[in-house]
FIBAVEX-571907 format. One record per residue (C-alpha): z negated, x, y. Coordinates in steps of 0.1 Angstrom, whole numbers, plus 2048, in hexadecimal, padded with zeros to 3 digits. Each point is the difference from the previous one (the first is absolute). Layout:
REM residues N
ZXY...
***
This chain:
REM residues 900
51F9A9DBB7FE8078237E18148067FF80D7E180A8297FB8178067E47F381A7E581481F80380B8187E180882A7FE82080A80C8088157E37F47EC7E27F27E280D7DA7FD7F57EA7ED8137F681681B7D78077FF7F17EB81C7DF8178107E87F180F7FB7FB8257DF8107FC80B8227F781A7FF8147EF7FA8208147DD8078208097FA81B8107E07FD8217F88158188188037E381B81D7F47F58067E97DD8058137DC8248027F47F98137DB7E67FE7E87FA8217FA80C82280B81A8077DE8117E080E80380F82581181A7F38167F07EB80F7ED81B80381E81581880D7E88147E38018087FD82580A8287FC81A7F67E780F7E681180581181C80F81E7F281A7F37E48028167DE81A81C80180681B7DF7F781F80C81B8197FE7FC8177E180A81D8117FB8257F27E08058137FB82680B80881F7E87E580F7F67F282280F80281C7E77F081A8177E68028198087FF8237F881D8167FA8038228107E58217E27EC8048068008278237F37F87F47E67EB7E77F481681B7FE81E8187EE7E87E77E57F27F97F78278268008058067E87E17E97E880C8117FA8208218087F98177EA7E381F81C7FD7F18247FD81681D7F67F78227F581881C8098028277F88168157ED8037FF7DA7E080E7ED7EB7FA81E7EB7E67EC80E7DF80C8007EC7DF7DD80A7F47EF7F68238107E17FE7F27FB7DE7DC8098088037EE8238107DF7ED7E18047E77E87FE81880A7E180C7E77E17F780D7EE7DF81A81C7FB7F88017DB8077DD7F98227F98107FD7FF8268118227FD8208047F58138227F882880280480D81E7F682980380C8088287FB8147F47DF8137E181682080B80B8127DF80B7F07F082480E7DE7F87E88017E07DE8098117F77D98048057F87D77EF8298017DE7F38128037DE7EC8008127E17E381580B7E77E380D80A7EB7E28137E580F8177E77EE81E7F18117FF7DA7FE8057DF80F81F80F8097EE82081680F8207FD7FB8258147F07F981E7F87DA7FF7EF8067DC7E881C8117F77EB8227F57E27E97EF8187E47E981081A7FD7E18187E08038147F081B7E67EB81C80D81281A7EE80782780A82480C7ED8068258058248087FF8048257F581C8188098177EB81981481A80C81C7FD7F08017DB8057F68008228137E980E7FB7E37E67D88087FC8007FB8248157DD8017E87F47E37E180D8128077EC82080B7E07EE7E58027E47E480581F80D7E58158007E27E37DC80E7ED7E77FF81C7E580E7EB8148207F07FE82580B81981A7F57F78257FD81F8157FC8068247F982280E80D80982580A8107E98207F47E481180A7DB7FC8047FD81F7F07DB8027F17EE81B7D88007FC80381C7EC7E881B8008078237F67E981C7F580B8207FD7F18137DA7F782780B7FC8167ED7DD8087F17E68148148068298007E881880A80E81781D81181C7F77FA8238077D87F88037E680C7E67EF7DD7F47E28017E88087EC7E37EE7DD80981580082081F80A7E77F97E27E88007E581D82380280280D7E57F08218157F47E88197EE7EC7E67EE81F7E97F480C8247F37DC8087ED8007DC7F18268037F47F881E7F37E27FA7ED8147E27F781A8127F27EB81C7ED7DC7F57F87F58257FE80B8068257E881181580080F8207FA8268007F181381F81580081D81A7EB7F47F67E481381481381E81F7FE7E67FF7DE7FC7FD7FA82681D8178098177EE7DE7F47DF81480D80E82282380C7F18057DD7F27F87F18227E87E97F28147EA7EF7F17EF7E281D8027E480682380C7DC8067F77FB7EC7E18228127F27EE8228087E07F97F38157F67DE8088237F87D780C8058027FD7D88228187FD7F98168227E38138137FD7F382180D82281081F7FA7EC8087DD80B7F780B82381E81B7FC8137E47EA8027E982381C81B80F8177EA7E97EA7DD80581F7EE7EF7FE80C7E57DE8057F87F47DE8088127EE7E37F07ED7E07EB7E48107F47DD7F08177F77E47F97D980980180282381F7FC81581D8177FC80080D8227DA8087FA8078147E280A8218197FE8088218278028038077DC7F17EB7F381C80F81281D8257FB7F07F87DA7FE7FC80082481E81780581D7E87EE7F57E481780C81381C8207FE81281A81B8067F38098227DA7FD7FB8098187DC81181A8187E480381B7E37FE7E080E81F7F580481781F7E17F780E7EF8137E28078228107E67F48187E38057EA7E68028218087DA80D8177F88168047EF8218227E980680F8198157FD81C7E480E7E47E581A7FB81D8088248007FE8087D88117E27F481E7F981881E80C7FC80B7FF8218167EA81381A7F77EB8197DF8098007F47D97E37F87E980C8057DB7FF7DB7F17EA7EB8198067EC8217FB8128227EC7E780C7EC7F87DB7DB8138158077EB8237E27E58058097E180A8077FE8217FB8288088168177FE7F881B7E380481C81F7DF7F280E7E88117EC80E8247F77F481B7EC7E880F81A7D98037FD7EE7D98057DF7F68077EC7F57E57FD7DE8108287FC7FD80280D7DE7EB7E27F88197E480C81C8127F87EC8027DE7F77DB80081E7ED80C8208187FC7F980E7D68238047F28027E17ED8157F47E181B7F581980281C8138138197E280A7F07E480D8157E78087F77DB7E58017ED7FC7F17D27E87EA80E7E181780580A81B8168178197EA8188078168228037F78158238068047FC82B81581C8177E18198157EE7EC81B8038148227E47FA8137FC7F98227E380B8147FC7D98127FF7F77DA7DE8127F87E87F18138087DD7EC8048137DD7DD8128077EB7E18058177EF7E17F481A7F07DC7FD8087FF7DE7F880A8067DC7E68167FC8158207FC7EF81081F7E17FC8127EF7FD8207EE81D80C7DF7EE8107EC81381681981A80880F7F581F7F181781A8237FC8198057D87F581E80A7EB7FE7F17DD8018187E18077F77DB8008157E080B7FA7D97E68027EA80282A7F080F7EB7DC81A7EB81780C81E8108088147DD8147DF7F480E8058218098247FE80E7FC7DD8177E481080A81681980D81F7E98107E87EC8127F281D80D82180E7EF7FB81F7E28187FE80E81F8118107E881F7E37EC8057E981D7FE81881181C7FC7E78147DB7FE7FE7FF82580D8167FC81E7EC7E480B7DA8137FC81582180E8047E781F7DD7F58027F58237FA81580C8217F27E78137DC8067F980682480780E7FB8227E57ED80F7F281C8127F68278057E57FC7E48117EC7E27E38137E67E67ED8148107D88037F97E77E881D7F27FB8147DD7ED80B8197E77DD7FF7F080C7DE7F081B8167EA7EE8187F88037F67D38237FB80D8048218117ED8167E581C7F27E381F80781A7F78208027FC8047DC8217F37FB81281281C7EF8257F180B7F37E08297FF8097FD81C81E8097E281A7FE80C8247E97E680A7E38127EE7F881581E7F87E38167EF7E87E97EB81D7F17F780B8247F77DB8097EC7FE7DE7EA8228087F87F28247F17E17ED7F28117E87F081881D7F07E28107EF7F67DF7F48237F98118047E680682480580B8157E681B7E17F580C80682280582880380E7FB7E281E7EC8098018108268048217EB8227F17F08087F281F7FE81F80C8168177E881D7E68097FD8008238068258098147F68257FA7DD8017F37EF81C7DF7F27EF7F78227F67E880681D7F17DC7F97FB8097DC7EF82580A7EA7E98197F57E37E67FC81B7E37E681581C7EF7E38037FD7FB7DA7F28207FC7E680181A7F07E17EE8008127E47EC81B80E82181D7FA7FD80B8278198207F381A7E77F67F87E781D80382081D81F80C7F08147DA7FB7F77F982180D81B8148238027ED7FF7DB8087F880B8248228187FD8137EA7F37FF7E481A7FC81C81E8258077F380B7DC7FE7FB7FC81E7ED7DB7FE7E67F98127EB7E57ED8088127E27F281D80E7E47ED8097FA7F77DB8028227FB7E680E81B7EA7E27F380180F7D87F682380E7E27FA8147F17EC7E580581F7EA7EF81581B7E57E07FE7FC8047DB7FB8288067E47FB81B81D8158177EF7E681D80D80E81D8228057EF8047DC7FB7F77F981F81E8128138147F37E27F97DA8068058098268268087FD8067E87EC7EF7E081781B81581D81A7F87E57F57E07FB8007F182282380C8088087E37E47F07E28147F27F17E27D97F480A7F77FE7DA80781E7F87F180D81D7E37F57F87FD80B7E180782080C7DF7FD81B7ED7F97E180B81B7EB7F781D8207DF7EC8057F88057DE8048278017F28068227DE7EF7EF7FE8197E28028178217E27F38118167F08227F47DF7FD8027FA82382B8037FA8007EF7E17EF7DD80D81780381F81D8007E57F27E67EA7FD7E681B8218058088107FA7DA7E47EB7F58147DD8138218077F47F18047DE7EA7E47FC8257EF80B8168077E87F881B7E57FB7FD7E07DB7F97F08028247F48038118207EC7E68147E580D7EB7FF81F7FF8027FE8277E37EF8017ED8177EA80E81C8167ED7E981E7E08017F08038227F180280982A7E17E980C7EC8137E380481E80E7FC7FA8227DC7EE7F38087D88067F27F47E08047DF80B82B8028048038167E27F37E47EB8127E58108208167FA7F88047DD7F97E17FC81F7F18098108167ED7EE7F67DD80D7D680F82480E8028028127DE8147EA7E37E87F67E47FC8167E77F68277FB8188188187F981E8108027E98217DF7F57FA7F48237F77FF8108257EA7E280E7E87FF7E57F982780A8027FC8237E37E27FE7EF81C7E87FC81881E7F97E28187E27F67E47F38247FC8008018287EA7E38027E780C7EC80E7E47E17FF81B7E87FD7E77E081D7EF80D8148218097FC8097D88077E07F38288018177FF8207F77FE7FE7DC81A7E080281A8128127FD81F7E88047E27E081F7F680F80D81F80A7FB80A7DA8107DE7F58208028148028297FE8038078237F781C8157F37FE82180B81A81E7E881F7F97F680682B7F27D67FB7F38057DE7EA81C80A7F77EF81B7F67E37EA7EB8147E57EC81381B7F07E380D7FE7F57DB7EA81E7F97EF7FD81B7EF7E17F87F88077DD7EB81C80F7EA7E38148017EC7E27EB8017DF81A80B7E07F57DF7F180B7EC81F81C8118028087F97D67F57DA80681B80382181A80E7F08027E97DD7FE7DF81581E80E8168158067E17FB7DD7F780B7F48218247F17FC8147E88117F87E78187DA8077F780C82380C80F7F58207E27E98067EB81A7FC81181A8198067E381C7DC7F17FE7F380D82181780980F8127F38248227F77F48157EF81E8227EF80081081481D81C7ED81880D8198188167F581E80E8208077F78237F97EE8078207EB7E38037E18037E97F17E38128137E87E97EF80B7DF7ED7E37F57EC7F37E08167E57EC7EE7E27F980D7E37ED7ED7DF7FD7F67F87DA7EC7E47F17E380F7F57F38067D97E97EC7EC7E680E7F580C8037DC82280B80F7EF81D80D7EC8067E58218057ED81081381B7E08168038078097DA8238068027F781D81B7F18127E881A7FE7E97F57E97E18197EB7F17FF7DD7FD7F68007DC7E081680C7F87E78208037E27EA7E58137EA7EC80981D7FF7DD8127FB7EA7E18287F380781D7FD7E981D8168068157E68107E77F58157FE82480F8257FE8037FC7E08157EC81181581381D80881B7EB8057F27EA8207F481F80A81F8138018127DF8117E080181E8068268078228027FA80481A7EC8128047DB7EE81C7EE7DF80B7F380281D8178027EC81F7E67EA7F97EC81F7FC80780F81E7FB7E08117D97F87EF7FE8278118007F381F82180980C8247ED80381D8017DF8128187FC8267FF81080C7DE7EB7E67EF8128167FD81D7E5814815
***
């Protein structure tokens, strides 16, 4: 009836709704608006119902789930952190590295962290057993349970399987299917909206969207460093070998000081995982000394792995011989001869090593199968190339499938092919091919000139050594690699009058160089002179003294008339006066001297007169050196190179100051110090400036002694050298001078630490120098002070070191104009946002040289809070290491990076 309100049921079940009176419900229905259930089971009930008609029942895909994990997992928490991120922004993510790096099991733990994982929204394809591309749709089919009906088969029976599903499939070992894994990636991701794919492939897939992470190897600690055990068991390489091992023989325990052992087995096996698990498998057969001398033949020692894991993961050679077969006849040639190149390798040392020359045929391939389309294969040649074109040549011109195609059973076994000659434009291509199958590596971080380096992993190179002997081509290739370091040796040397001194490319080679001279002394090859001479003058550089007497000493014995022979009297002198054998040192130097007075050449001759007077140095035979130095800076200018003049000037300065003429020896310093400060090396540029300060010192000015000093501890490399040494002293004296006689111990005591670490000797005229004032201000101070002084200094290190000695002082950022026109030495300033207060609380901490762990401790922080912190903070000073940011919360600018 009109008028009349009908009487309105629940929704779900249709009971009379409860009608609640107006009363207690101030007028009006409960919630403002009418009631639609009758109680809350019913409002839920109906929920459920609109859910399931809007998303239609579909059988779940039985799928095999995720294998389980039989062992723990040890270590690349950073990695899995990054690659969680990527998988949730990226749907095709592919893991790359070379065999045994640990591809497979991070997938497995990264796929098992995923939400649902466990009950089917991750799925576990395994395709190291398919050989056949055409079958890898049925393959993953098979694998995620799906049955092929309505007439839907491959592809179509897949797309309508997973549909719309949320759903993470991780395809494992693509490489030899590239090409097909890659056509079902893209089609598979284009029709399932809501599928990601993570892949692990020794190459890439080469997909658009996809995302690539590189697997490293596992965390090392440095080598030729003493560690204390903690430190030692934070590398993640010496705690996957320590659970392996204890896996492997339940009484394993580590004895004293075997914990270096395992670090050094972990450094010989490069890190990489199945390297290490395989060596840790013997722990029950071997002592760890004898698997350490087992790893000379890492073939054959690293055998016997998991009896139910892959074949190629049962020993180390399986895996890298898996990768070999898929290889074509080109890339197999150039694998093998870039093994001789055990120290990394540039692409114009592969260019060198694995070309055969230029040669109009190439034994079984198109001329034209390495020519990018459109470019000419001529473009990019052999040569040296910057990093950043590595990377696109890297990226977009990889010797594809297309490129070579030679006949294969279907998996990469070649068939018996004529010898591949090699061109040298062909390299370049056949590098980064090789790279992006994982059979060499990147060198990150080692790019000092912009030229891009790469290595094989130490296991690689032995497969590839044993490939090369058993191809014939070991002696050849190895011929080769001698003639072109022989080359880069010559040219080092002839840079100019004082080759012992320069800091040279050749440093790069130096692994290289050490095992071509080994080989050369090994089959009496003529090229042993030069590329043990080149060796010793690198080994000179590094200090490493008695290594290189001992090759100049063969060098010597072959070269009775040669023309080097003065050079090699000269370098040996030098040798021996940092060894502290001045009889040996006088007597090199001055048949040196004879030598070159004979050969009539002057910048040799220089060399020469340069070797003797720092004998006479070493001897205290001042005044000797003094006319010494003198004839050789007249030799010197009659060469008209300005370098070498002025490191001539600096030299003379240097003796006329253990003479007392100061006066002379600051007129000569402001005349080198310019051309220095130009172009030499950090080396020299330091000890110039130490020479600087050593001269204000004397001649009283506290003030420019320090500054001098100073600047010399920003310019020093990280790490200990005796570079560092001569400041620290010189800001000893300066101290002691100033009446800071607890500081003056504390340097003092630092310097003597590191001089004790490194086994180095200072000059005896500026070590008694340095010691006199050291006694003298432990006779104004009481023995307790000077105890307390001296233990704090030893356990100053590092940048809480260099903070230490720069707090204080007045370092400036000099900009000269000219030599003659002081009044264009200004302070450098440079505009920064300025620190929070918890910023600098953080910087304030780093200063004095507690690690983040220790300032998350002290501020009530977590660790990656702290590293936050120093983050914004290294971003607003711009600066990159701890070191800077110390010097900067000192009060003075960064060190050279800083761009000051």
């Amino acid at each position: 009836m009109p008028g009349v309100a009908k009487s309105r049921g629940c929704e779900a079940c249709d009971a009379p709704l409860p009608t609640p009176s107006r009363e207690a419900s101030g007028g009006k229905a409960p919630g403002g608006r009418p009631a639609r259930y009758c109680s809350r089971a019913c409002r839920q009930r109906a929920f459920r119902q609109r859910a399931e008609r809007r998303t239609p029942p579909q059988a779940e895909p039985a799928g095999r789930g995720l294998p389980p994990s039989l062992d723990a997992f040890v270590g690349r928490e950073r990695e899995l952190s990054r690659l969680r991120t990527l998988l949730r922004s990226s749907r095709l993510l592919t893991l790359t590295g070379p065999g045994g790096v640990g591809k497979t099991r991070l997938a497995l733990e990264l796929a098992a962290s995923v939400r649902g994982a466990r009950t089917g929204r991750a799925q576990w394809v395994a395709l190291d057993s398919l050989r056949d591309g055409e079958l890898l749709p049925q393959a993953l089919a098979a694998a995620l349970g799906v049955r092929e009906r309505g007439g839907r088969a491959g592809v179509e029976a897949l797309v309508h399987a997973l549909g719309s599903r949320t759903m993470l499939v991780v395809l494992d070992n693509c490489e030899h299917l590239a090409d097909t894994c890659a056509q079902l990636a893209a089609t598979l991701l284009a029709r399932c909206p809501r599928l990601r794919i993570l892949a692990t492939s020794r190459e890439t897939l080469r997909v658009p969207g996809e995302v690539v992470f590189r697997v490293a190897e596992l965390s090392l600690t440095p080598a030729g460093e003493d560690h204390e055990l903690a430190e030692l068991l934070r590398s993640e390489a010496v705690r996957l070998f320590l659970e392996r091992a204890r896996t492997s023989d339940a009484t394993f325990e580590l004895g004293r000081g075997e914990a270096r052992t395992v670090a050094e087995i972990c450094r010989r096996l490069d890190g990489l995982p199945l390297a290490i698990e395989l060596a840790a498998g013997r722990a029950g057969s071997l002592s760890l000394t004898g698997i350490l001398h087992g790893l000379d033949d890492q073939l054959s020692l690293l055998t016997d792995g998991s009896r139910t894991g892959p074949g190629r993961h049962r020993e180390l050679g399986a895996a890298i011989d898996w990768s070999h077969r898929l290889l074509d006849p080109l890339e197999r040639v150039v694998f093998r001869r870039l093994s001789v190149l055990g120290g990394g390798f540039n692409t114009e040392g592969a260019a060198a090593v694995c070309a055969d020359g230029e040669s109009s045929g190439y034994g079984g391939g198109d001329s034209d199968s390495y020519r990018h389309k459109g470019r000419d294969r001529n473009d990019v040649g052999g040569g040296r190339l910057p990093a950043d074109g590595i990377d696109h040549i890297c990226r977009h011109d990889v010797v594809g499938p297309h490129d070579i195609a030679p006949s294969t059973d279907g998996i990469g076994h070649q068939a018996q092919a004529p010898r591949h000659l090699v061109r040298p434009e062909q390299v370049l291509r056949v590098v980064c091919a090789l790279e992006a199958k994982s059979l060499i590596v990147r060198v990150r971080g080692d790019e000092p000139r912009g030229a891009a380096r790469f290595r094989q992993l130490s296991a690689i190179r032995a497969y590839g050594m044993d490939r090369l002997s058993e191809a014939g081509e070991l002696h050849d290739t190895w011929s080769r690699a001698l003639d072109w370091l022989a080359g880069q040796a010559a040219g080092a040397a002839g840079a100019g009058a004082f080759p012992d001194t320069a800091e040279g490319p050749l440093i790069e080679e130096q692994e290289n160089l050490a095992a071509a001279v080994a080989y050369a002394a090994s089959r009496a090859d003529n090229r042993h002179v030069p590329l043990a001479f080149a060796l010793a003058r690198l080994q000179y550089g590094q200090e490493q003294l008695t290594a290189a007497r001992a090759l100049l000493s063969g060098v010597l014995e072959r070269v009775q008339e040669c023309k080097d022979r003065g050079a090699a009297l000269a370098l040996a002198a030098r040798s021996a006066c940092l060894q502290d054998d001045h009889a040996a040192a006088l007597d090199l130097a001055q048949e040196a001297v004879a030598v070159e007075r004979a050969g009539r050449h002057p910048a040799r001759l220089a060399n020469a007169l340069d070797a003797l007077a720092a004998a006479r140095l070493c001897r205290g035979e001042f005044s000797d050196a003094v006319a010494v130095f003198a004839e050789c800076l007249a030799v010197v200018r009659t060469l008209g190179r300005p370098l070498d003049l002025a490191l001539c000037r600096h030299h003379l300065a240097w003796a006329l100051l253990q003479t007392g003429r100061t006066t002379e020896a600051e007129r000569l310093m402001q005349e080198c110090l310019p051309e220095l400060e130009a172009g030499a090396p950090v080396g020299q540029l330091t000890a110039a400036l130490h020479t600087a300060g050593a001269i204000r010192l004397a001649q009283g000015d506290l003030v420019a002694a320090e500054r001098r000093f100073a600047e010399v501890l920003l310019k020093t490399p990280a790490g200990e050298s005796f570079h560092a040494l001569y400041p620290l002293e010189g800001l000893v004296m300066v101290a002691a001078e100033r009446g800071e006689l607890q500081r003056s111990l504390r340097l003092y005591a630092a310097a003597a630490a590191i001089r004790r670490r490194i086994d180095t000797e200072p000059e005896a005229h500026w070590w008694g120098q340095v010691e006199a004032v050291v006694a003298r201000v432990k006779e104004r101070v009481h023995p307790s002070g000077v105890s307390a002084a001296l233990a704090a200094g030893r356990r100053l290190r590092g940048a809480r070191l260099v903070a230490y000695a720069l707090r204080g002082t007045q370092v400036r950022s000099m900009v000269h104009g000219s030599a003659h026109d002081e009044s264009r030495v200004r302070m450098a300033t440079i505009g920064q946002p300025p620190l929070t207060g918890r910023e600098s609380a953080v910087a304030e901490l780093v200063a004095e040289g507690m690690t983040n762990q220790q300032i998350a401790s002290h501020l009530g922080l977590s660790k990656s809070t702290v590293a936050g912190h120093l983050d914004r903070v290294r971003d607003k000073l711009g600066v990159r290491s701890r070191t800077q940011i110390a010097v900067r919360v000192a009060g003075r600018p960064g060190g050279p990076e800083s761009g000051n």
